[in-house]
TILUM-187099 format. One record per residue (C-alpha): chain; residue in three letters; x, y, z. Coordinates in Angstrom, 1 decimal. Example, Ala and Ser with C-alpha at 12.3 -4.5 7.8 and 13.67 -1.06 7.14 Angstrom:
BEGIN
{chain = A | res = ALA | east = 12.3 | north = -4.5 | up = 7.8}
{chain = A | res = SER | east = 13.7 | north = -1.1 | up = 7.1}
//
This chain:
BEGIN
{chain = A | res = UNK | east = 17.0 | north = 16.8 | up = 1.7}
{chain = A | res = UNK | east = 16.0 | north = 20.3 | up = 1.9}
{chain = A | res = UNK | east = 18.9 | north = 21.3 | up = -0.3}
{chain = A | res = UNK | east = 17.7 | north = 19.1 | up = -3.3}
{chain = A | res = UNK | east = 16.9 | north = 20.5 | up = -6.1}
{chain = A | res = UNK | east = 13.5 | north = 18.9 | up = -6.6}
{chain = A | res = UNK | east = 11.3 | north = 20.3 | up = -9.6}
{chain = A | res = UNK | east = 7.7 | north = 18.9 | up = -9.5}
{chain = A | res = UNK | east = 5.0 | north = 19.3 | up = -12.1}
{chain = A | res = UNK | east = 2.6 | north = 21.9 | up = -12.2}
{chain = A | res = UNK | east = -0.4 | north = 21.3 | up = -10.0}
{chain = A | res = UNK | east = -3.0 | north = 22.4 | up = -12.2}
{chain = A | res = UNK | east = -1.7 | north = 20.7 | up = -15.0}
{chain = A | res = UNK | east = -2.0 | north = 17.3 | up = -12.9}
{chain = A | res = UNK | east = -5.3 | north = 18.2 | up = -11.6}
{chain = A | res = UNK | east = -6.9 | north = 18.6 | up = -15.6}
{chain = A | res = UNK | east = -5.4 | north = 15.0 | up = -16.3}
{chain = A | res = UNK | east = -8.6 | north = 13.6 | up = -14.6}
{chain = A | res = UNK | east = -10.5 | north = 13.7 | up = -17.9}
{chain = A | res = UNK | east = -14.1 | north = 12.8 | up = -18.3}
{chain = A | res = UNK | east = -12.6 | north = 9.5 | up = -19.8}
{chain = A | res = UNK | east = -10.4 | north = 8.6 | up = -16.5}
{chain = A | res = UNK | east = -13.8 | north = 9.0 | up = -14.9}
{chain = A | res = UNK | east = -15.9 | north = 6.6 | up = -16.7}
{chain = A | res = UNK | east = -12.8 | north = 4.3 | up = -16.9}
{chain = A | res = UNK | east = -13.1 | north = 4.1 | up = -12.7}
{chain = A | res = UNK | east = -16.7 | north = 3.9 | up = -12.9}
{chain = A | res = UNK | east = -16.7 | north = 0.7 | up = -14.8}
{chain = A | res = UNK | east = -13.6 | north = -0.6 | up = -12.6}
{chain = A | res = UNK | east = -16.0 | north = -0.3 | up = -9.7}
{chain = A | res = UNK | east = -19.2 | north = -2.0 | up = -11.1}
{chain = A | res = UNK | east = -16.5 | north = -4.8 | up = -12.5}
{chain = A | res = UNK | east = -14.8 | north = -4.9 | up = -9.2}
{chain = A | res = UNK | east = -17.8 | north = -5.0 | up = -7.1}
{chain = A | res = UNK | east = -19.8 | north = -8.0 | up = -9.8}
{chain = A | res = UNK | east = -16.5 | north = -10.2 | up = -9.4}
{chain = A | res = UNK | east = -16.2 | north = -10.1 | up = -5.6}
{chain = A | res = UNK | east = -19.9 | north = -10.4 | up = -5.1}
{chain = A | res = UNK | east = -19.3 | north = -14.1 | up = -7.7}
{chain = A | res = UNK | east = -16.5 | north = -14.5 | up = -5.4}
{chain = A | res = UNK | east = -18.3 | north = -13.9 | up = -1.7}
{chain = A | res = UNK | east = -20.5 | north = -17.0 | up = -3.1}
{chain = A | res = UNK | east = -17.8 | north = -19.0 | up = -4.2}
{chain = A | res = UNK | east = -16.1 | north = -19.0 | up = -0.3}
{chain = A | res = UNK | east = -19.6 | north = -18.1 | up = 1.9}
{chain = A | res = UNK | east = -20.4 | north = -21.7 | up = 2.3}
{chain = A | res = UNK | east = -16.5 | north = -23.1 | up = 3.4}
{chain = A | res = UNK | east = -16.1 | north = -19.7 | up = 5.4}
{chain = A | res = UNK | east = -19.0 | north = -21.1 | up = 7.6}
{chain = A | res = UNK | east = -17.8 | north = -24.6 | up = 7.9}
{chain = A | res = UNK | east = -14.1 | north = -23.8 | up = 8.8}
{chain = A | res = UNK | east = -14.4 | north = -19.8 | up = 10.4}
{chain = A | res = UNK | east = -10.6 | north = -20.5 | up = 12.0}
{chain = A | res = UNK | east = -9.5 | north = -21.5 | up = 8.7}
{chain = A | res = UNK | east = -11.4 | north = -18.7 | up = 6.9}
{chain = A | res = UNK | east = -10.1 | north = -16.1 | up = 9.6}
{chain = A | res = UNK | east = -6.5 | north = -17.3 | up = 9.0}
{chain = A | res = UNK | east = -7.0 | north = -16.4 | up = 5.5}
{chain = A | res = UNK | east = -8.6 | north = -13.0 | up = 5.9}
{chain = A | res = UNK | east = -5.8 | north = -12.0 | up = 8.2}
{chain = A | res = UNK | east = -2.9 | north = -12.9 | up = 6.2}
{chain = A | res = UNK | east = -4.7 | north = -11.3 | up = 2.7}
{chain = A | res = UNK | east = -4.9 | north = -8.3 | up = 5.1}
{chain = A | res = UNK | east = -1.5 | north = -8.2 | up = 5.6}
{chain = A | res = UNK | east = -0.4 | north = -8.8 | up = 2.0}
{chain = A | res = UNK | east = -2.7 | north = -6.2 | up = 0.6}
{chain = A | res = UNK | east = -0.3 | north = -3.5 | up = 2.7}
{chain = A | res = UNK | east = 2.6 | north = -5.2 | up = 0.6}
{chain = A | res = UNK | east = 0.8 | north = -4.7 | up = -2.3}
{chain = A | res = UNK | east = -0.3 | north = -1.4 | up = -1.5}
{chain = A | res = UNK | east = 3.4 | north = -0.3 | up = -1.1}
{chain = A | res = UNK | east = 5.2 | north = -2.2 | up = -4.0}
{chain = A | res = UNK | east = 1.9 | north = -0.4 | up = -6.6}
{chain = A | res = UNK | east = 2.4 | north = 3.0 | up = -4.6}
{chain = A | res = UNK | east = 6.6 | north = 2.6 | up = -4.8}
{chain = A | res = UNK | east = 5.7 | north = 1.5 | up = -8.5}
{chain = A | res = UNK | east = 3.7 | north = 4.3 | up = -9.4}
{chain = A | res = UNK | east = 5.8 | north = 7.1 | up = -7.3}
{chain = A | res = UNK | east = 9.1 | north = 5.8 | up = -8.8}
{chain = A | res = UNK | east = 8.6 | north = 4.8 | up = -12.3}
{chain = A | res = UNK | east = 7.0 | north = 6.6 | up = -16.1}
{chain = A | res = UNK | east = 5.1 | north = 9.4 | up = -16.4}
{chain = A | res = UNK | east = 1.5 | north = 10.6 | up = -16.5}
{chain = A | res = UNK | east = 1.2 | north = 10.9 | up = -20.3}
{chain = A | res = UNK | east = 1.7 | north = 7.3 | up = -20.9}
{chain = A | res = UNK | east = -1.5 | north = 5.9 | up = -21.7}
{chain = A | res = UNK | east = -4.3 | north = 4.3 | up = -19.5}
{chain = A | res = UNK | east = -1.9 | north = 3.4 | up = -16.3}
{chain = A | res = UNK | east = -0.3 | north = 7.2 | up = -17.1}
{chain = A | res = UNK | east = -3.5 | north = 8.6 | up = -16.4}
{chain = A | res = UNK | east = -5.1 | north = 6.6 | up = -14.4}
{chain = A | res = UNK | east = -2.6 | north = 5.3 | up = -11.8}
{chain = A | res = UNK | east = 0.4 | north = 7.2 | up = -12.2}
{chain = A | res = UNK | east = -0.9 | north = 10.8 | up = -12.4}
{chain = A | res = UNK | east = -3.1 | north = 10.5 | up = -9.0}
{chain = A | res = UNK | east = 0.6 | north = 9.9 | up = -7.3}
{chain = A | res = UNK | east = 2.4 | north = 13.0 | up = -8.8}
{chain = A | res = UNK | east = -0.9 | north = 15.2 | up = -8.1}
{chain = A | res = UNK | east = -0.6 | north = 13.7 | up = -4.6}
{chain = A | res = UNK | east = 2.6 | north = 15.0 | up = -3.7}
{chain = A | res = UNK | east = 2.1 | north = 18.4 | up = -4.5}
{chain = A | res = UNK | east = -0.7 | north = 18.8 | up = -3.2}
{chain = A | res = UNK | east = -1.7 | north = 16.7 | up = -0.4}
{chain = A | res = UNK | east = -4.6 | north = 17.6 | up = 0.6}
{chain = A | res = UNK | east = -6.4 | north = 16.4 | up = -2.6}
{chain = A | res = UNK | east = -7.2 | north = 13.4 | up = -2.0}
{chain = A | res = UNK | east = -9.6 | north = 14.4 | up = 1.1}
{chain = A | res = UNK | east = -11.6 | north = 16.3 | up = -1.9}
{chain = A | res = UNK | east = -11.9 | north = 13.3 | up = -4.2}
{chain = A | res = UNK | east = -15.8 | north = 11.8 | up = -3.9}
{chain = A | res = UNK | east = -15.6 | north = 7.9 | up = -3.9}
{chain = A | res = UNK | east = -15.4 | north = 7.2 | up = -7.5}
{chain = A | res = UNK | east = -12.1 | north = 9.4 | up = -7.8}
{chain = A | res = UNK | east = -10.7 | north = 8.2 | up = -4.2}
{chain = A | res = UNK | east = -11.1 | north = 4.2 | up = -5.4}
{chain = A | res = UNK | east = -12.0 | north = 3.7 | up = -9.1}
{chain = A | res = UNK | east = -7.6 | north = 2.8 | up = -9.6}
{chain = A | res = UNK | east = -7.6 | north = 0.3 | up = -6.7}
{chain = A | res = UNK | east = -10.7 | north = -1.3 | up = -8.3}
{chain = A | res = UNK | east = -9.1 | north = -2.0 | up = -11.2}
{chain = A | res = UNK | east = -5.6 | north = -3.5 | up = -10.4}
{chain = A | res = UNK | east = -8.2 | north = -6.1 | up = -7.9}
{chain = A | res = UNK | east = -10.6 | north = -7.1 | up = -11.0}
{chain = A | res = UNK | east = -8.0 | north = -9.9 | up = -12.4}
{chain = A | res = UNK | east = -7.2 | north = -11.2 | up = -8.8}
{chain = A | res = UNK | east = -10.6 | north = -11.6 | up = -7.4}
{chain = A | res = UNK | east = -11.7 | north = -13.3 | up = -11.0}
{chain = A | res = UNK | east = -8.8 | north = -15.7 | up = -10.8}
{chain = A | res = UNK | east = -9.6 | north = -16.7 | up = -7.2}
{chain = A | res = UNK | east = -13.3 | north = -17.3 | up = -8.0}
{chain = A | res = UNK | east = -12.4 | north = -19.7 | up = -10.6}
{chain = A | res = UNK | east = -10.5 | north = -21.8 | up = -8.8}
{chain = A | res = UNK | east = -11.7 | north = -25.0 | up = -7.6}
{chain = A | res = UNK | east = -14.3 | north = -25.1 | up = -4.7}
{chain = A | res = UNK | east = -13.0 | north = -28.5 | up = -2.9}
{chain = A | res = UNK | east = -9.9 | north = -28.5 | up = -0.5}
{chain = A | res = UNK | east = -8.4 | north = -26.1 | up = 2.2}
{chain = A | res = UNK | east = -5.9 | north = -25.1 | up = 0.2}
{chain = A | res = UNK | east = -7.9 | north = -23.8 | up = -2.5}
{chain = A | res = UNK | east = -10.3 | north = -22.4 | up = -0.3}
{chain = A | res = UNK | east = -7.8 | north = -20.5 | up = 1.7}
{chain = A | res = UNK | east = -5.9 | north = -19.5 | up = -1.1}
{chain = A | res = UNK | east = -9.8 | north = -17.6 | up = -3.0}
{chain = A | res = UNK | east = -10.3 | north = -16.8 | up = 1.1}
{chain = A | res = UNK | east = -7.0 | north = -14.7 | up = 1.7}
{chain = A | res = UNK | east = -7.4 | north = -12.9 | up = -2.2}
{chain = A | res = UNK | east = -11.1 | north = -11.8 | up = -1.4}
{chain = A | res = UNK | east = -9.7 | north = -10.5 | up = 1.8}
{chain = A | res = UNK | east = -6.7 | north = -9.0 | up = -0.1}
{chain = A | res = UNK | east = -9.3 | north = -7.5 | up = -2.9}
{chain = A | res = UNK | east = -11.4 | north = -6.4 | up = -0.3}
{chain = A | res = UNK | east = -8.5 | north = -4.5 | up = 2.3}
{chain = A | res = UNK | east = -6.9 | north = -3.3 | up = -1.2}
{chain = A | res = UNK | east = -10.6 | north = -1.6 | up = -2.0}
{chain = A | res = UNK | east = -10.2 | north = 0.1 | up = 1.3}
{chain = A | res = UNK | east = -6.6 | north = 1.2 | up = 0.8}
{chain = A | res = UNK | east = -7.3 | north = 4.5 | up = -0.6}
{chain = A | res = UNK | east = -10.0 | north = 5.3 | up = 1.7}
{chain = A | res = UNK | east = -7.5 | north = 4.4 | up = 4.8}
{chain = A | res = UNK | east = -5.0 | north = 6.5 | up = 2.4}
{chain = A | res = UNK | east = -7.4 | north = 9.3 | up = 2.7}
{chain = A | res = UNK | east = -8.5 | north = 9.6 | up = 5.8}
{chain = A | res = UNK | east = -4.7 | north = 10.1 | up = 7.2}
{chain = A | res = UNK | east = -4.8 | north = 13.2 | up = 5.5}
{chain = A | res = UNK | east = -8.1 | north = 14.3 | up = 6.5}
{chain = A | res = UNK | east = -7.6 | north = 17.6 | up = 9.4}
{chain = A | res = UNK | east = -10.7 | north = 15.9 | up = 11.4}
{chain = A | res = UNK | east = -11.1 | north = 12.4 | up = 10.2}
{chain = A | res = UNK | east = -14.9 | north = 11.1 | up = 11.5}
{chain = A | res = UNK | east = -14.0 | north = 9.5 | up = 15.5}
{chain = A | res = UNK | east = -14.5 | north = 5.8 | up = 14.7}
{chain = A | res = UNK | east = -11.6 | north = 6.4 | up = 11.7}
{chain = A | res = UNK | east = -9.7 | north = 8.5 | up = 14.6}
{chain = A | res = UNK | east = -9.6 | north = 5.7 | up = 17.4}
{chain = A | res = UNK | east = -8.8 | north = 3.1 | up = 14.1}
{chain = A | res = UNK | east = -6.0 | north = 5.0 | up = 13.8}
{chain = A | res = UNK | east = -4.7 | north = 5.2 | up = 16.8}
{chain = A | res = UNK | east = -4.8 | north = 1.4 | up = 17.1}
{chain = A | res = UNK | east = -3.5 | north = 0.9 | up = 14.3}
{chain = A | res = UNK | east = -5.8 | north = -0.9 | up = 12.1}
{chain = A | res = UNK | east = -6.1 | north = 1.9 | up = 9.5}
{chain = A | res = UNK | east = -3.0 | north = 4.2 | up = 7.9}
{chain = A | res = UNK | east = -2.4 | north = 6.5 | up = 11.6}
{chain = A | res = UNK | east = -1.7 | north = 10.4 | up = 10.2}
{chain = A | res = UNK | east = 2.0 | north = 10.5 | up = 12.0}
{chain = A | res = UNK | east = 3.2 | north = 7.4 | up = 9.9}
{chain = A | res = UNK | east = 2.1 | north = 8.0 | up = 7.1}
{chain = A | res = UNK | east = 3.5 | north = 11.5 | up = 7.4}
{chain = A | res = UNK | east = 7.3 | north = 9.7 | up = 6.9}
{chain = A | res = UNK | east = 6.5 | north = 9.1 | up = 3.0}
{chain = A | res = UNK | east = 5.8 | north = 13.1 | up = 2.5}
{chain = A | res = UNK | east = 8.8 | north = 14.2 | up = 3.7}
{chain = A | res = UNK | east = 11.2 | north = 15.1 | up = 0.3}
{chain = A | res = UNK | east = 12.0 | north = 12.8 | up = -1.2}
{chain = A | res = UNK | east = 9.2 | north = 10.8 | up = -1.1}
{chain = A | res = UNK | east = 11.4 | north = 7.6 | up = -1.3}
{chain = A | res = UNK | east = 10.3 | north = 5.7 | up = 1.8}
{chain = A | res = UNK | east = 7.4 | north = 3.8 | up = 4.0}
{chain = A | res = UNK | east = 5.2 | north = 3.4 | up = 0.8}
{chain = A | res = UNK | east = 2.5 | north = 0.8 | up = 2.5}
{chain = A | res = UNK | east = -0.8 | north = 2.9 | up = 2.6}
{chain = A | res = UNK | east = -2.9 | north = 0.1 | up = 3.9}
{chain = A | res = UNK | east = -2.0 | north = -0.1 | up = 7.6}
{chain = A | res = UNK | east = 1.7 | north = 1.0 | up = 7.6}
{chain = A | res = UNK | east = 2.7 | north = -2.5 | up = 9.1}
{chain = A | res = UNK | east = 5.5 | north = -3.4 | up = 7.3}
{chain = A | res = UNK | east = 7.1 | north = 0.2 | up = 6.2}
{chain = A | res = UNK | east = 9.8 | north = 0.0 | up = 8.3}
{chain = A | res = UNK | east = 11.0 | north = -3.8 | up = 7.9}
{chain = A | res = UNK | east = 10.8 | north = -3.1 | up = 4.0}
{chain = A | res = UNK | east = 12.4 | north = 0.2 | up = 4.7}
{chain = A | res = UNK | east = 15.6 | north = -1.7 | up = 6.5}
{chain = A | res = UNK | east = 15.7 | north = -4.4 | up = 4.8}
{chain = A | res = UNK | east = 16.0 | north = -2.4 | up = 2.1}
{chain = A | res = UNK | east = 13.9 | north = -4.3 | up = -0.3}
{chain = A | res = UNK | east = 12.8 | north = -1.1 | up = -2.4}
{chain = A | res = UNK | east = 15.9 | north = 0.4 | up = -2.4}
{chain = A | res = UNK | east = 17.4 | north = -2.9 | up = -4.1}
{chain = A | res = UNK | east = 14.6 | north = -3.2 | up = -6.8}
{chain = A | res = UNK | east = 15.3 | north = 0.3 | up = -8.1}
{chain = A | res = UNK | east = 19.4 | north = -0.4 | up = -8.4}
{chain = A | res = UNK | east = 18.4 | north = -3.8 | up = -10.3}
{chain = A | res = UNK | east = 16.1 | north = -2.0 | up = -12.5}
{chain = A | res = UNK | east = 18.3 | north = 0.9 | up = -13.4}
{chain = A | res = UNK | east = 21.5 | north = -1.0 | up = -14.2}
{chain = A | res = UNK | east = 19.0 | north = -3.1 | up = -16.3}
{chain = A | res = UNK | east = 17.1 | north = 0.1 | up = -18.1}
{chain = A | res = UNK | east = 19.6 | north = 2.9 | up = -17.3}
{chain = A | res = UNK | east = 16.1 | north = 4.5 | up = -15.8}
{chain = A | res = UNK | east = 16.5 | north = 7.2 | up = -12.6}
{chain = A | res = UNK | east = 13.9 | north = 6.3 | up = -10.3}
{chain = A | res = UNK | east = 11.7 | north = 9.6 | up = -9.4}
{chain = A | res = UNK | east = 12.7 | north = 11.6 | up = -12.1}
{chain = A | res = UNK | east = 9.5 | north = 12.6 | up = -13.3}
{chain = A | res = UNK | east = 8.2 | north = 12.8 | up = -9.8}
{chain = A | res = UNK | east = 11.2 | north = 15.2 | up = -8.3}
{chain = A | res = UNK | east = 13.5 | north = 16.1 | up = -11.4}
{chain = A | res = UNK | east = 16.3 | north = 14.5 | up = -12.8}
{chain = A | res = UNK | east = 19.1 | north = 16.2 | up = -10.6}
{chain = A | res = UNK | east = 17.1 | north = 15.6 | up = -7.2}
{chain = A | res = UNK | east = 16.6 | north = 11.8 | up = -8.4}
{chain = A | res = UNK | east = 20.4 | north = 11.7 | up = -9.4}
{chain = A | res = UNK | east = 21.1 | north = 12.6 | up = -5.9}
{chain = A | res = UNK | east = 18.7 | north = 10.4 | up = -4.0}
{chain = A | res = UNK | east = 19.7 | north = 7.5 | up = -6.4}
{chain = A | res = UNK | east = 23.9 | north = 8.0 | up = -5.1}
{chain = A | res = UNK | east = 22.9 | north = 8.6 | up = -1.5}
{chain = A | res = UNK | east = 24.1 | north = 5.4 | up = 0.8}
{chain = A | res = UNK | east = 21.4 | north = 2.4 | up = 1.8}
{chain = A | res = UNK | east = 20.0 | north = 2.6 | up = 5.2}
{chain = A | res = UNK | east = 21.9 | north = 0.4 | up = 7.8}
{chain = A | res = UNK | east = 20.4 | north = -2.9 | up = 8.0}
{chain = A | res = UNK | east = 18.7 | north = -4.0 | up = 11.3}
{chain = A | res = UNK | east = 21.5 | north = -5.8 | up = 14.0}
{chain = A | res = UNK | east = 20.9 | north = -7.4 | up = 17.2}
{chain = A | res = UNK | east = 21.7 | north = -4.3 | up = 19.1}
{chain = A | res = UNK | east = 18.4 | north = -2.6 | up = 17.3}
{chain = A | res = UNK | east = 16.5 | north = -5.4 | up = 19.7}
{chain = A | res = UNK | east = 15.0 | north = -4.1 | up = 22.5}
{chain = A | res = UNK | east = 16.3 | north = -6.0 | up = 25.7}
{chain = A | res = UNK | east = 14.1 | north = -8.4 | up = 27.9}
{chain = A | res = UNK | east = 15.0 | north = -8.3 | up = 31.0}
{chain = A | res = UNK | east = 14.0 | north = -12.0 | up = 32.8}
{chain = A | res = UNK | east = 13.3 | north = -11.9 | up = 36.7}
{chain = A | res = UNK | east = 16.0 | north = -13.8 | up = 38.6}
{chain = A | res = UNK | east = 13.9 | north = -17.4 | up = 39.0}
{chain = A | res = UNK | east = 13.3 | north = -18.7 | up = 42.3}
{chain = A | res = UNK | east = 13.7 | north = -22.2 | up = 42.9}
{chain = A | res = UNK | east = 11.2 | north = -23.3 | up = 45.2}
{chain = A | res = UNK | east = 13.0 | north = -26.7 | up = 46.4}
{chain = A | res = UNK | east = 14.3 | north = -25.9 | up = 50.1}
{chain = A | res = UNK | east = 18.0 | north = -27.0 | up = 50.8}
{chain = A | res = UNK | east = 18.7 | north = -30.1 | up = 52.9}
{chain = A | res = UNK | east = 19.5 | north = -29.8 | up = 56.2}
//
């Protein structure tokens, strides 16, 4: 890796694409975001009390979804077009490219900046869920697990930020740690060059099944024989993407990557007969 040629975009240049437009644009994502999953906390409040196991079911798996979606809109945006197209260019793309040349941004983004994007991809989901219909578990678990997903995909970029803070706050610190926010040392995999790897932001759960599996890895050969597209090349340059693009698929997973359990011998406790 260190002896690709990768050719980023100018850091400044990156940094004067947050316009006084992309800012009122992630204003009103937030006051949107925040009206349609306050109409949605109504909607689900009264079932949630009635069946808590159900509802906690639901919460748990919309957590884990929202770190798939966090990595298939940060593989998205990290892989595919450029800042200059419009609206998603600006607004969701550029924030990626800036990100990768200079890391540290992010921990100098106020709140607006740091989650005005994530707002807005959440708006259609959580206004979908609070329209479905009120009667029967599945519906309710189904507007349950997308207010948790809206809701862990708000936090996303905070989690995302605070792995690249020097001395995140202590409660963020021992979150870490466990594991229940994006730890520092994980997340540090995706910033090594070329970027092309362990995209979940949210928790880092599933990085390294997606990683071996190689689910991302197949979407981008599918979508360049389709398009003809190089997958990075604004991000990296187009001979560094070239290069990534031809290097070999990581192994998949085989039985001999299981760690061993080794059983006690059992004891039978039936004495022989004498």
């Amino acid at each position: 890796m260190d002896q690709l040629d990768i050719r980023q975009r100018d850091k400044s240049a990156l940094r004067e694409g947050y316009s006084p437009a992309v800012r009122r644009f992630e204003i009103a994502s937030i006051v949107t975001f925040a009206a349609t999953m306050g109409w949605l906390a109504l909607r689900i409040a009264p079932r949630s009390f009635q069946s808590p196991w159900l509802a906690l079911t639901a919460f748990m798996v919309g957590f884990v979804l929202a770190d798939f979606v966090s990595g298939f809109v940060h593989w998205a945006a990290d892989t595919w077009g450029t800042p200059e197209w419009p609206i998603i260019g600006t607004a969701l793309i550029r924030p990626f490219r800036e990100h990768h040349v200079d890391q540290k941004e992010i921990t100098r983004h106020d709140f607006i900046e740091t989650n005005g994007n994530n707002c807005f991809i959440s708006i259609v989901p959580a206004a979908g869920a609070a329209l479905l219909p009120a009667d029967g578990a599945v519906m309710f678990f189904m507007s349950a697990m997308t207010f948790a997903l809206c809701l862990a995909i708000l936090g996303t970029n905070q989690f995302h930020k605070w792995s690249h803070m020097d001395e995140p706050p202590r409660y963020v610190a021992l979150l870490q740690r466990a594991n229940l926010v994006l730890p520092p040392d994980h997340h540090s995999i995706h910033h090594s060059a070329p970027y092309a790897k362990y995209y979940c932001i949210t928790v880092g759960w599933l990085n390294e099944a997606l990683f071996r599996l190689r689910f991302f890895q197949t979407l981008e050969k599918v979508i360049s024989a389709v398009t003809g597209l190089v997958p990075r090349e604004d991000d990296i340059g187009k001979n560094a993407a070239i290069a990534v693009a031809l290097q070999p698929p990581p192994p998949l997973p085989s039985l001999a990557d299981l760690p061993r359990i080794e059983l006690p011998e059992s004891q039978s406790s039936v004495k022989p007969e004498t």
